[in-house]
VOLOVEX-443387 format. One record per residue (C-alpha): residue in three letters; chain; z, x, y. Coordinates in nm, 3 decimals, padded with zeros to 5 digits. Last residue first. Example, Ala and Ser with C-alpha at 12.3 -4.5 7.8 and 13.67 -1.06 7.14 Angstrom:
<sites>
@resn: SER; chain: A; c3: 00.714; c1: 01.367; c2: -00.106
@resn: ALA; chain: A; c3: 00.780; c1: 01.230; c2: -00.450
</sites>
This chain:
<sites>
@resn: UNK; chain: A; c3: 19.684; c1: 04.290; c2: 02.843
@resn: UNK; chain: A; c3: 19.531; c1: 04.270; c2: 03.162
@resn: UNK; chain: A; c3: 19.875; c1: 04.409; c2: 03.349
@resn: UNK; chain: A; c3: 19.925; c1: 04.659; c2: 03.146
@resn: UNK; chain: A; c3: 19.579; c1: 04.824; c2: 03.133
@resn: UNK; chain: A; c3: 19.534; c1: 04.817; c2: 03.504
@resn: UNK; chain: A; c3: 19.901; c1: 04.993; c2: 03.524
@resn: UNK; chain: A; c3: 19.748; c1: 05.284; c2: 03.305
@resn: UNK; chain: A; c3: 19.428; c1: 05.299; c2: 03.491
@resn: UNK; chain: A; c3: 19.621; c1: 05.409; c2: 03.782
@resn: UNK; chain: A; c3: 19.823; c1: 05.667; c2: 03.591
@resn: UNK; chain: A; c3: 19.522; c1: 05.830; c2: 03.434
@resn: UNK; chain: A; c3: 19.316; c1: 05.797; c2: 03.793
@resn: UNK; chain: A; c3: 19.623; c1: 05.961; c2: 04.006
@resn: UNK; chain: A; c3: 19.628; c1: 06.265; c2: 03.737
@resn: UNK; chain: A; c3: 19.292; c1: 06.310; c2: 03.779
@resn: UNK; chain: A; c3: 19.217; c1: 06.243; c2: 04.121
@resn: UNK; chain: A; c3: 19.472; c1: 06.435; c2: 04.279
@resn: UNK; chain: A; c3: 19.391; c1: 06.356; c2: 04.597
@resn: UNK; chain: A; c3: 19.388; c1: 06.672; c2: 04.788
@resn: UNK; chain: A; c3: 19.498; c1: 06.818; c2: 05.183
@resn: UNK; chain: A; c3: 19.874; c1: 06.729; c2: 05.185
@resn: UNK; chain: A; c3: 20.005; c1: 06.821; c2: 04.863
@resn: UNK; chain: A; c3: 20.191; c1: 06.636; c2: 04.620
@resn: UNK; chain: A; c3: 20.139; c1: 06.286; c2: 04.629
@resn: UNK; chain: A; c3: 20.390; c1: 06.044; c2: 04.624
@resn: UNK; chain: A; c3: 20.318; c1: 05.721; c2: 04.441
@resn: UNK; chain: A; c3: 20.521; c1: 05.428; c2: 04.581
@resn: UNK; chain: A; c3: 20.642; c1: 05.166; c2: 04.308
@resn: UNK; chain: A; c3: 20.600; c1: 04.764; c2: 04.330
@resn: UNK; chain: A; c3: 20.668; c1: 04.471; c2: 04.077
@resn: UNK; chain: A; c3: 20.627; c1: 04.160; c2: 04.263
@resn: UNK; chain: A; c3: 20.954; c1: 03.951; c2: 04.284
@resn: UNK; chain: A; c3: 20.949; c1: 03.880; c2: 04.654
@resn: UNK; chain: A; c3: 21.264; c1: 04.134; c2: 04.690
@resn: UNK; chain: A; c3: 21.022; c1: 04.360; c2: 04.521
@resn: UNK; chain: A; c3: 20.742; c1: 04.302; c2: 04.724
@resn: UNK; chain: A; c3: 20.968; c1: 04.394; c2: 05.021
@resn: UNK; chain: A; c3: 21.093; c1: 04.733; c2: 04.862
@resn: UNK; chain: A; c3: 20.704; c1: 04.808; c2: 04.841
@resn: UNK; chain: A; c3: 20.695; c1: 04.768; c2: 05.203
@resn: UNK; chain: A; c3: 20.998; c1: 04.975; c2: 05.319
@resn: UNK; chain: A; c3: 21.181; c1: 04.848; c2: 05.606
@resn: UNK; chain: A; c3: 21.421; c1: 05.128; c2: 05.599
@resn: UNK; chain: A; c3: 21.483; c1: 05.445; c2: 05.391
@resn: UNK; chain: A; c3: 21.772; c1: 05.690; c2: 05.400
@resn: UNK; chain: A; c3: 21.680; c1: 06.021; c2: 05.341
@resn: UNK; chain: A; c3: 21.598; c1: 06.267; c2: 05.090
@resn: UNK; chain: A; c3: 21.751; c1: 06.034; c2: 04.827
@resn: UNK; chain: A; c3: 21.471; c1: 05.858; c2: 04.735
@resn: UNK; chain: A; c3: 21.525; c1: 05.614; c2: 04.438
@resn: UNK; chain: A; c3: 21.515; c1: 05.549; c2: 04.046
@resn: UNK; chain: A; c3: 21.271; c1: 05.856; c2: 04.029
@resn: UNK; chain: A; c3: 21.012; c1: 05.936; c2: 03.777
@resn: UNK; chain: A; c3: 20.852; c1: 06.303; c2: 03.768
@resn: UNK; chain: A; c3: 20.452; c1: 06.302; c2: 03.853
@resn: UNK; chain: A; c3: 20.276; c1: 06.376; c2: 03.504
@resn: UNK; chain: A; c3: 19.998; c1: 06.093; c2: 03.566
@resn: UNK; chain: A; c3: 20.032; c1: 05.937; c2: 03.255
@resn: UNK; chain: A; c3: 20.392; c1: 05.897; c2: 03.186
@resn: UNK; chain: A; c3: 20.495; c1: 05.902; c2: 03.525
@resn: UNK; chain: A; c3: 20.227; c1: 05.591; c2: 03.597
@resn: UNK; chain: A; c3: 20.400; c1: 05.421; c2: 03.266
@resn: UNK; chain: A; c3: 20.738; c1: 05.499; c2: 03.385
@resn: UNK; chain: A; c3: 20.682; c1: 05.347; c2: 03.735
@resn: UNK; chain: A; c3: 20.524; c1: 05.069; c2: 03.570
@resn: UNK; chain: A; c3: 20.839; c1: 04.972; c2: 03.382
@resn: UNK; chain: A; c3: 21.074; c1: 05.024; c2: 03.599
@resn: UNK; chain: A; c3: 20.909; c1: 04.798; c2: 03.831
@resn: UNK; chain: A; c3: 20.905; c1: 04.566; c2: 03.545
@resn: UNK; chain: A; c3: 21.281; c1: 04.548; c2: 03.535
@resn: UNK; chain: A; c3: 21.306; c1: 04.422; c2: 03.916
@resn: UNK; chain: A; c3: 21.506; c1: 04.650; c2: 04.117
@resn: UNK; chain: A; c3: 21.837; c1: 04.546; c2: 04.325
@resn: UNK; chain: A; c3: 21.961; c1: 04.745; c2: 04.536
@resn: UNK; chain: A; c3: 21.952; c1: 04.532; c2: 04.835
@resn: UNK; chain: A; c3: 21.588; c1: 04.567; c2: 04.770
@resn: UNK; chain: A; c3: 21.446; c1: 04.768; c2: 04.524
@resn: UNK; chain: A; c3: 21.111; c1: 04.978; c2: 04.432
@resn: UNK; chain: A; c3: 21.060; c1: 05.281; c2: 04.169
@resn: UNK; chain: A; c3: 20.945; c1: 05.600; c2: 04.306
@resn: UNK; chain: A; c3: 20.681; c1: 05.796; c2: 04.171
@resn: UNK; chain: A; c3: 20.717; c1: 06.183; c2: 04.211
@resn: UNK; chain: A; c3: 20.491; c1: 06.465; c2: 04.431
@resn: UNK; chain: A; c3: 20.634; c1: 06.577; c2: 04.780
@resn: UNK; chain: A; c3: 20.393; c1: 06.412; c2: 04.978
@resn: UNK; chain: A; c3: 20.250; c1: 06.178; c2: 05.115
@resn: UNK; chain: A; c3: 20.202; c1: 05.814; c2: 05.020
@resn: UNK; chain: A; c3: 20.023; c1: 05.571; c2: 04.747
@resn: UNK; chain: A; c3: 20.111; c1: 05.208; c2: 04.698
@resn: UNK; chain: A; c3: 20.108; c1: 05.097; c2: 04.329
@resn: UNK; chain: A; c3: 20.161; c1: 04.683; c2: 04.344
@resn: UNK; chain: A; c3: 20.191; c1: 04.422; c2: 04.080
@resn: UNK; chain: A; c3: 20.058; c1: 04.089; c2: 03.941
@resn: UNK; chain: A; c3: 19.997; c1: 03.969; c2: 04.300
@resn: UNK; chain: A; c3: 19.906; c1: 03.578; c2: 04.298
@resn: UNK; chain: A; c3: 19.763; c1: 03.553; c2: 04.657
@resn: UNK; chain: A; c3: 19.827; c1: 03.379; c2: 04.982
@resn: UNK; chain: A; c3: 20.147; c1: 03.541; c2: 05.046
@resn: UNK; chain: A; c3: 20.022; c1: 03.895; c2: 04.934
@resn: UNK; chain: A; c3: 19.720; c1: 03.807; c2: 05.212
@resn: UNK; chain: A; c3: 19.958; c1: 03.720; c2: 05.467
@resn: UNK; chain: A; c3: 20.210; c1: 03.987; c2: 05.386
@resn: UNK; chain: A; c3: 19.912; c1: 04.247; c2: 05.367
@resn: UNK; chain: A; c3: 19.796; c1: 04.137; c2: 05.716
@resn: UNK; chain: A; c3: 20.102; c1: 04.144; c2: 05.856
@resn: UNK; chain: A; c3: 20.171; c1: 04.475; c2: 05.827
@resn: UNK; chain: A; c3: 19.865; c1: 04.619; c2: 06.009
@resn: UNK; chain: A; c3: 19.899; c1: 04.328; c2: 06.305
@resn: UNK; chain: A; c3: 20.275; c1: 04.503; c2: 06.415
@resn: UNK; chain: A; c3: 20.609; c1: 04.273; c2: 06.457
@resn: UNK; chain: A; c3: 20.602; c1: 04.218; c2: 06.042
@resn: UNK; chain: A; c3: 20.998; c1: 04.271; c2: 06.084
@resn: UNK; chain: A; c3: 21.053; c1: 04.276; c2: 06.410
@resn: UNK; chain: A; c3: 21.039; c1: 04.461; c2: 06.752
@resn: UNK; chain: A; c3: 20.878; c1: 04.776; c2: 06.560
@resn: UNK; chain: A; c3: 21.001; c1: 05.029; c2: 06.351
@resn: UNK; chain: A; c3: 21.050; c1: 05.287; c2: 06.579
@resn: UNK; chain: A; c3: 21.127; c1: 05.615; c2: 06.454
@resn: UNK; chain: A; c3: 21.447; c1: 05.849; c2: 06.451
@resn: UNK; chain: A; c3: 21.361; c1: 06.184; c2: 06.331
@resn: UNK; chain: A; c3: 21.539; c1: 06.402; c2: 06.057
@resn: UNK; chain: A; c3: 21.300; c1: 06.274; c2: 05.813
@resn: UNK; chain: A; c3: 21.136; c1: 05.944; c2: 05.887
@resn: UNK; chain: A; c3: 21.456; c1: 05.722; c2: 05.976
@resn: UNK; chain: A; c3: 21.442; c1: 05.395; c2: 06.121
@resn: UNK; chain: A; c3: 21.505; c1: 05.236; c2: 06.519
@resn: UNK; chain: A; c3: 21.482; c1: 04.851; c2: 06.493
@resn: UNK; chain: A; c3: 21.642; c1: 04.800; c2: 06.158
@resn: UNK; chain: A; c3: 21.438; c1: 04.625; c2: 05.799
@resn: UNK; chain: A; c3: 21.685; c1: 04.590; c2: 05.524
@resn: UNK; chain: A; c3: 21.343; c1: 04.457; c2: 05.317
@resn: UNK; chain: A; c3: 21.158; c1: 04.303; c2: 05.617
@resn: UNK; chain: A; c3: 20.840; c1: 04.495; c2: 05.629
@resn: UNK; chain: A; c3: 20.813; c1: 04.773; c2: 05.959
@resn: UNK; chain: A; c3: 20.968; c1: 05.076; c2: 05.807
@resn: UNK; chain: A; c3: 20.629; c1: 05.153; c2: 05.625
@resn: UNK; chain: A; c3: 20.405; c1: 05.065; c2: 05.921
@resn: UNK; chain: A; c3: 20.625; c1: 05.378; c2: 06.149
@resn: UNK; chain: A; c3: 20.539; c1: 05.213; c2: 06.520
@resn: UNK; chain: A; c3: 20.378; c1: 05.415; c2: 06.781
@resn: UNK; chain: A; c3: 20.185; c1: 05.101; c2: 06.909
@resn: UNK; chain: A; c3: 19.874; c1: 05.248; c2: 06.762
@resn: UNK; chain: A; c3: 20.006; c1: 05.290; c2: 06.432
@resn: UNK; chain: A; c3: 20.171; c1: 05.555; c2: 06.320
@resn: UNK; chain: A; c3: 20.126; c1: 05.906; c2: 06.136
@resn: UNK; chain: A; c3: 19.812; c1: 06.003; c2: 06.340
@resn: UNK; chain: A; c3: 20.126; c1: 06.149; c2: 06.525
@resn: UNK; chain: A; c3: 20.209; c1: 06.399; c2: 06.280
@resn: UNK; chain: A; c3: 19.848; c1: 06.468; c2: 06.220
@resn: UNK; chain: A; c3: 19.828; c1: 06.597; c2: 06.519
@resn: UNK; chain: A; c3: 19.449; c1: 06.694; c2: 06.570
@resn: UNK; chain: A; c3: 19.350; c1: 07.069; c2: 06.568
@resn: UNK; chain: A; c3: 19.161; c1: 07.043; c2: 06.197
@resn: UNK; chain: A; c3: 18.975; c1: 06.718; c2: 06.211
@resn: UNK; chain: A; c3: 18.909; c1: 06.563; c2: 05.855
@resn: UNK; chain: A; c3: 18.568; c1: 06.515; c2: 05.773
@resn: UNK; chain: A; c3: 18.606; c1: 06.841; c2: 05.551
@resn: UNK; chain: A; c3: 18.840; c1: 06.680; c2: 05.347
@resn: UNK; chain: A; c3: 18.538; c1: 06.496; c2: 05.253
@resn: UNK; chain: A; c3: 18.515; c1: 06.080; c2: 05.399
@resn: UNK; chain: A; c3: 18.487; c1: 05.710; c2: 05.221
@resn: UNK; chain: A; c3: 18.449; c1: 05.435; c2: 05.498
@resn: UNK; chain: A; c3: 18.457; c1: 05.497; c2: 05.876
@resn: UNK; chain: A; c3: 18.423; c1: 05.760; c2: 06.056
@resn: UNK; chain: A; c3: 18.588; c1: 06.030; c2: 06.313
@resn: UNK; chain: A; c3: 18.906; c1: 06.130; c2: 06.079
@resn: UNK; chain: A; c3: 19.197; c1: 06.255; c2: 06.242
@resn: UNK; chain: A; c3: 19.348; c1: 05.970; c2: 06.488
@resn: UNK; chain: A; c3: 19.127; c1: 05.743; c2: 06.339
@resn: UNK; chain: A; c3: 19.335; c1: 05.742; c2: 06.000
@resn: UNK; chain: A; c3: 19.590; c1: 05.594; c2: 06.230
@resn: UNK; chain: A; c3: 19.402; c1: 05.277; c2: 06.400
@resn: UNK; chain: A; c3: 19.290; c1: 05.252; c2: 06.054
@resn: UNK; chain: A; c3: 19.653; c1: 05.204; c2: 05.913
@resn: UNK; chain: A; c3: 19.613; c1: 04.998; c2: 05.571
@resn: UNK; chain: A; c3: 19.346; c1: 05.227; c2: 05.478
@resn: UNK; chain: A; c3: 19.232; c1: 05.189; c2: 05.157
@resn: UNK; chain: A; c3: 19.344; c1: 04.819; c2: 05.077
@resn: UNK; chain: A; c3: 19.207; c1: 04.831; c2: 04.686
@resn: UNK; chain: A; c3: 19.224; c1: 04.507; c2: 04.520
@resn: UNK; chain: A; c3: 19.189; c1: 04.510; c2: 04.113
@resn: UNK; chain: A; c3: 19.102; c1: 04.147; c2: 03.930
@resn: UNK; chain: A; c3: 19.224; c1: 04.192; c2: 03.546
@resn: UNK; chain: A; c3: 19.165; c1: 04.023; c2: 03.242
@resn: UNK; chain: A; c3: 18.838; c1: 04.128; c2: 03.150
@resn: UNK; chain: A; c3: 18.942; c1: 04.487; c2: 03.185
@resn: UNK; chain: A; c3: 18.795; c1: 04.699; c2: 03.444
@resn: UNK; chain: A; c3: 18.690; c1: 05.012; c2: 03.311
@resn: UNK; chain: A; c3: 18.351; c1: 04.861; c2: 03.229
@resn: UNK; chain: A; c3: 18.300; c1: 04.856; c2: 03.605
@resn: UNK; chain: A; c3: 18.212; c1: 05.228; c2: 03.616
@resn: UNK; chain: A; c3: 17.998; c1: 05.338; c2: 03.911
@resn: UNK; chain: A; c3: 18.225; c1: 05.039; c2: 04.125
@resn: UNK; chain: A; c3: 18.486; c1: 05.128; c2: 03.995
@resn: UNK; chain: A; c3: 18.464; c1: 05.497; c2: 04.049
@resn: UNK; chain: A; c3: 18.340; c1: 05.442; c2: 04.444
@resn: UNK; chain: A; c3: 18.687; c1: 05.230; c2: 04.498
@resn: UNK; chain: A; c3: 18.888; c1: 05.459; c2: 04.318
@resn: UNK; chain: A; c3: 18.748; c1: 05.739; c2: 04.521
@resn: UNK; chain: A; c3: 18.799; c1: 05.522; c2: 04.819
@resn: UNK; chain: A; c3: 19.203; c1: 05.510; c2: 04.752
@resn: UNK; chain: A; c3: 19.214; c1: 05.876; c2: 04.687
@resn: UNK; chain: A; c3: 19.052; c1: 05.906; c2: 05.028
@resn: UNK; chain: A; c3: 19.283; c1: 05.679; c2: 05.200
@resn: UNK; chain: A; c3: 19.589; c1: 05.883; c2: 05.027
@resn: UNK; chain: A; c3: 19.453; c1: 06.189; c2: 05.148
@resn: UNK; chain: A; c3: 19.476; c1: 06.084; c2: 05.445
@resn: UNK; chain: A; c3: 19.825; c1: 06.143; c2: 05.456
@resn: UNK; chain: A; c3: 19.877; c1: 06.204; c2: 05.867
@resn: UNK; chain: A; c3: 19.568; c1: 06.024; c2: 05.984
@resn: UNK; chain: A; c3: 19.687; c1: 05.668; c2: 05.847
@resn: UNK; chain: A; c3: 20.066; c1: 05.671; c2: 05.738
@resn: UNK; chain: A; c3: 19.955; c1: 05.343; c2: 05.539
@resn: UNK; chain: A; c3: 19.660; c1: 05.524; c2: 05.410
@resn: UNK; chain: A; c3: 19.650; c1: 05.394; c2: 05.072
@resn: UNK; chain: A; c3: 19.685; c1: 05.061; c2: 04.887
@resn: UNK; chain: A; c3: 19.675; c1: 04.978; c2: 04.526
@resn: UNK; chain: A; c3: 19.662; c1: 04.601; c2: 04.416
@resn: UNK; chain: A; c3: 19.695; c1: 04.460; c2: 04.093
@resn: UNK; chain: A; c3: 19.563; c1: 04.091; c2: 04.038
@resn: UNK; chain: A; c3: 19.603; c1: 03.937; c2: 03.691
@resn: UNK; chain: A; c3: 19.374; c1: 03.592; c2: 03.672
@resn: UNK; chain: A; c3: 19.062; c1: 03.821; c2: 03.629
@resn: UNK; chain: A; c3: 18.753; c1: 03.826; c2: 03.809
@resn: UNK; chain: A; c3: 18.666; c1: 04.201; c2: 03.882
@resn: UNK; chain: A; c3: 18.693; c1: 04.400; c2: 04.139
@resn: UNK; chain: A; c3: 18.788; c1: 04.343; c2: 04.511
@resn: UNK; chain: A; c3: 18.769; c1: 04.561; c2: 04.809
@resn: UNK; chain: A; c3: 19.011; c1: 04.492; c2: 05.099
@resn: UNK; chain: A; c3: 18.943; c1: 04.618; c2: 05.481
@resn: UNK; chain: A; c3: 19.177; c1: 04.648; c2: 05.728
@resn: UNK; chain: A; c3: 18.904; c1: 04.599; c2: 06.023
@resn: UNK; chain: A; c3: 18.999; c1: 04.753; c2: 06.382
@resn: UNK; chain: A; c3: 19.067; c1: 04.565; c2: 06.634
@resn: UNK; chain: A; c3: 19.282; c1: 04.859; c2: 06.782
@resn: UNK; chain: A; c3: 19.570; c1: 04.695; c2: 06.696
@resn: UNK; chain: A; c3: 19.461; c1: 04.678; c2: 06.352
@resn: UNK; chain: A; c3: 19.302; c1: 04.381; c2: 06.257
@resn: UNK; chain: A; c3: 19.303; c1: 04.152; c2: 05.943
@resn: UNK; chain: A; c3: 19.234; c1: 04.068; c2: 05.592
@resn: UNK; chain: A; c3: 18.856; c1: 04.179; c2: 05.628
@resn: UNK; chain: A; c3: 18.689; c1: 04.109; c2: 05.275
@resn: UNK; chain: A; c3: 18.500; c1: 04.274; c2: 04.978
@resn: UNK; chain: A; c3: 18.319; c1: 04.239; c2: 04.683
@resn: UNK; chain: A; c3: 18.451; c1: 04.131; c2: 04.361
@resn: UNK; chain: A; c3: 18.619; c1: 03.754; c2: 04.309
@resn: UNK; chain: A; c3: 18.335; c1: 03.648; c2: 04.019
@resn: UNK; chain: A; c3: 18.102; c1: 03.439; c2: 04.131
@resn: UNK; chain: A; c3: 18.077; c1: 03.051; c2: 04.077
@resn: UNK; chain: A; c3: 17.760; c1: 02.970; c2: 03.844
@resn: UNK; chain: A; c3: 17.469; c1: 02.862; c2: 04.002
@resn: UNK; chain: A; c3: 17.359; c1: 02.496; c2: 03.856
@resn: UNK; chain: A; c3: 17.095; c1: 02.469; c2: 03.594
@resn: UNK; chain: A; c3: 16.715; c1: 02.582; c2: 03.640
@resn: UNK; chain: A; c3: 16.457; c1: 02.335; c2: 03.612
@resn: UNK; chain: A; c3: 16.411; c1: 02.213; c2: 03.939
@resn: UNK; chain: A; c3: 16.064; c1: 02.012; c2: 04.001
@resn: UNK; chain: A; c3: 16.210; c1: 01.679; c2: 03.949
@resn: UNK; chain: A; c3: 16.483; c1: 01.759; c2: 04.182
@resn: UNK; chain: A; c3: 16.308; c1: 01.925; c2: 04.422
@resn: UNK; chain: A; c3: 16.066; c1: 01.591; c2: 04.430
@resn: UNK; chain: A; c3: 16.352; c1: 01.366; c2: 04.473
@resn: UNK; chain: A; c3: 16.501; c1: 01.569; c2: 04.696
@resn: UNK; chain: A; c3: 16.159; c1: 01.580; c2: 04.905
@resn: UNK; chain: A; c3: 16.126; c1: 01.208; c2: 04.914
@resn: UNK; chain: A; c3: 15.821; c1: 01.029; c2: 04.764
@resn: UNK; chain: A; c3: 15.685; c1: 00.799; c2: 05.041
@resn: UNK; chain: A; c3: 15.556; c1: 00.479; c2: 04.904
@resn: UNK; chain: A; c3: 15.911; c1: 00.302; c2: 04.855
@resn: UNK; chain: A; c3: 16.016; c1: 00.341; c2: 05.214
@resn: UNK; chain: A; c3: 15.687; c1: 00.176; c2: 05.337
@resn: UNK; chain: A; c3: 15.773; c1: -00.174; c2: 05.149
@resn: UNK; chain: A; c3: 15.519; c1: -00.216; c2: 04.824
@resn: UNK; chain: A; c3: 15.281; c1: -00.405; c2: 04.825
@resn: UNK; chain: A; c3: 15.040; c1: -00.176; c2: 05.006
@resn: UNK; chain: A; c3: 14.779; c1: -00.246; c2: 05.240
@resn: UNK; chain: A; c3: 14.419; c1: -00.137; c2: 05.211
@resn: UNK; chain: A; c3: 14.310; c1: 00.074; c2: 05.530
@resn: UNK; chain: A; c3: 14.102; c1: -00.127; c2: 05.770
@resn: UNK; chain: A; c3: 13.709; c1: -00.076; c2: 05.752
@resn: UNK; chain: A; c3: 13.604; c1: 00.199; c2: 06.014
@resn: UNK; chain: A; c3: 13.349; c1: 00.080; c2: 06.220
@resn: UNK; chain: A; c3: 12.999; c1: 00.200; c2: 06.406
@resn: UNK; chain: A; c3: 12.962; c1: 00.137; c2: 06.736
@resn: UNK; chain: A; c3: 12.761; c1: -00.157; c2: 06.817
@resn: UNK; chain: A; c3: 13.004; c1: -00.367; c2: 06.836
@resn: UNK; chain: A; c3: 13.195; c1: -00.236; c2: 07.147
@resn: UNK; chain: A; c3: 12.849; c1: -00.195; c2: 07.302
@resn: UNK; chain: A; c3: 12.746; c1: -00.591; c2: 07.256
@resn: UNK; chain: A; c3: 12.473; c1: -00.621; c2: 06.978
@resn: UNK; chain: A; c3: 12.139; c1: -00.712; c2: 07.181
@resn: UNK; chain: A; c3: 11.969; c1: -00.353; c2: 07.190
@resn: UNK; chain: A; c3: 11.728; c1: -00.388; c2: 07.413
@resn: UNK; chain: A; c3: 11.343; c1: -00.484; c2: 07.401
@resn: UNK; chain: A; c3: 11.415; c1: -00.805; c2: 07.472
@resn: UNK; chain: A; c3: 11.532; c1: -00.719; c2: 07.787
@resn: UNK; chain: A; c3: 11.193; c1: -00.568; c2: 07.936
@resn: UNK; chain: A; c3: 11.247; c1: -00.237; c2: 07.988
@resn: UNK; chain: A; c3: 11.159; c1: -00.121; c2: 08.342
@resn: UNK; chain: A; c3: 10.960; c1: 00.156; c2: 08.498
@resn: UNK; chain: A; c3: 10.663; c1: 00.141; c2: 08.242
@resn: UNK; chain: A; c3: 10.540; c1: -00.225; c2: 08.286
@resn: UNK; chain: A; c3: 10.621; c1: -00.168; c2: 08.690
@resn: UNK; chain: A; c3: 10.360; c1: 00.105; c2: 08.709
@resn: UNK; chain: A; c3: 10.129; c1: -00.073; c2: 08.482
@resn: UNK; chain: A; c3: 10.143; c1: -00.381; c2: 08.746
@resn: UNK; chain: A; c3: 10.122; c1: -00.134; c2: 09.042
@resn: UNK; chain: A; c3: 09.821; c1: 00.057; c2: 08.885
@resn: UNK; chain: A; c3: 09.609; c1: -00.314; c2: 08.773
@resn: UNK; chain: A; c3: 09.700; c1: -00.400; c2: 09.158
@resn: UNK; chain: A; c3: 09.537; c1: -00.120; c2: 09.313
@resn: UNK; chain: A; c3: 09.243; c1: -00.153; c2: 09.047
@resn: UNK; chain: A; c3: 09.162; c1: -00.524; c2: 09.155
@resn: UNK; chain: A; c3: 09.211; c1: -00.432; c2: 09.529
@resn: UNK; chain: A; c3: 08.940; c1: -00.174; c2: 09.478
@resn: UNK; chain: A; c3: 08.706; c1: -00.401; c2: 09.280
@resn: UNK; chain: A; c3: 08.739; c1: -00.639; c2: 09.574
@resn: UNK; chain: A; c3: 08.676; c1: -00.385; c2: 09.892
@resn: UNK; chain: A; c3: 08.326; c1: -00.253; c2: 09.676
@resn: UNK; chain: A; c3: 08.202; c1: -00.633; c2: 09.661
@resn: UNK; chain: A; c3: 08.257; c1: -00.676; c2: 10.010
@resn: UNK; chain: A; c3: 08.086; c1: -00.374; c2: 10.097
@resn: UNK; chain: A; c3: 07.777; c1: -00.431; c2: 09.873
@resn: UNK; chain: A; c3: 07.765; c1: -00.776; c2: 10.044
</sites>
């Protein structure tokens, strides 16, 4: 009986640990969470709508620049500064500075006969670097162009830079003869159409001057950009022999280039001439501004290795003067 009794209690406890077992093992379902698992994550209300269309609620930046901007319109700049005109052959830049903003345009130009007058390219950049340390020298009424070198292909021949340069930049066994012409061997100031002939005179040599009138890149840069401009009147500088020479095509000379040219005598204290006799000249190119009615005279300096500052300053400023009055 005792054994009987002892088998039943030990069932009973076998089954109370399977039943406690099973309690523990499993949840019973409701003990879950009921919400469904999309649900029960938490939400985000929806975003109020607008009234208005979706255009109208985003502020556009010109709008908002515009509000912002208080400062009035940039005012157009005055014409100073510089520009390319053209090429040489070479590729090479021709090079025009600008100063001032005036309706009355004068233009200078040096180094035509590149490496062989460089002086006149330096006299030309000496302007340029006094201007620009000095602009109240340029009257109100005046814009002044400086083409320093109008033959860099030239000028390269002898000098070994670019831009302003000493005398002692200047190469001492080159030919300067040579360094006279462009790099097609053409003579620039025989190449303008003013009486302009195939084979010209430079001294007692024969030179060419091109296939045409305006046949070389150098000369018809400075047509294109007279063409395109209003030129008041022109001082061109050369070398040498000392004198300013008064301009004419077909022999006939505008009054006002008489004019200048006795202003830039007067002031400078080189001798006036009515022409140049030394030889006969050809394709000149301040003869062609004069047959286009611009007022032109060539400045010879007299020596080959200085500029003359002084004297070519006094005269220079003198033809500013008159032509912003």
């Amino acid at each position: 009986m005792k054994k009987i009794v002892s088998i039943v209690i030990a069932a009973v406890c076998v089954a109370a640990l399977v039943f406690l077992a099973y309690r523990f093992a499993s949840t019973p379902e409701e003990t879950q969470n009921p919400m469904p698992a999309e649900e029960s994550q938490t939400q985000t209300p929806p975003e109020a709508e607008s009234n208005l269309p979706v255009e109208e609620n985003v502020i556009q930046e010109s709008e908002i620049q515009g509000e912002l901007s208080t400062e009035a319109p940039a005012e157009e700049p005055q014409s100073t500064g510089k520009s390319v005109i053209g090429k040489s052959v070479q590729s090479r830049d021709i090079t025009a500075y600008h100063f001032g903003g005036g309706s009355e345009e004068i233009l200078f130009v040096g180094g035509i006969h590149g490496g062989y007058a460089w002086n006149t390219a330096r006299l030309a950049y000496q302007l340029i670097d006094y201007l620009t340390a000095h602009p109240e020298e340029i009257p109100a009424n005046a814009k002044i162009t400086i083409i320093p070198v109008l033959n860099p292909d030239g000028l390269a021949k002898v000098v070994d830079k670019t831009g302003m340069f000493n005398a002692a930049d200047v190469s001492t066994s080159a030919d300067t003869a040579a360094a006279r012409f462009n790099a097609n061997n053409v003579d620039l100031n025989r190449n303008f159409d003013c009486e302009w002939q195939a084979k010209a005179v430079w001294q007692n040599k024969t030179v060419s001057a091109g296939s045409a009138a305006f046949s070389e890149p150098e000369s018809a840069a400075i047509r294109d950009y007279a063409q395109s401009h209003s030129i008041a009147g022109v001082v061109a500088w050369y070398g040498f022999g000392g004198g300013v020479y008064v301009s004419s095509c077909d022999s006939k000379m505008l009054p006002e280039s008489e004019i200048i040219m006795n202003l830039y005598s007067r002031l400078s204290g080189y001798a006036p001439n009515q022409d140049f006799s030394a030889y006969a000249i050809s394709g000149d190119m301040t003869d062609w501004f004069s047959k286009n009615n611009v007022p032109a005279i060539g400045v010879l300096l007299t020596a080959a290795n200085d500029t003359e500052w002084d004297k070519n300053w006094a005269g220079s400023k003198e033809i500013i003067k008159h032509f912003a009055q």
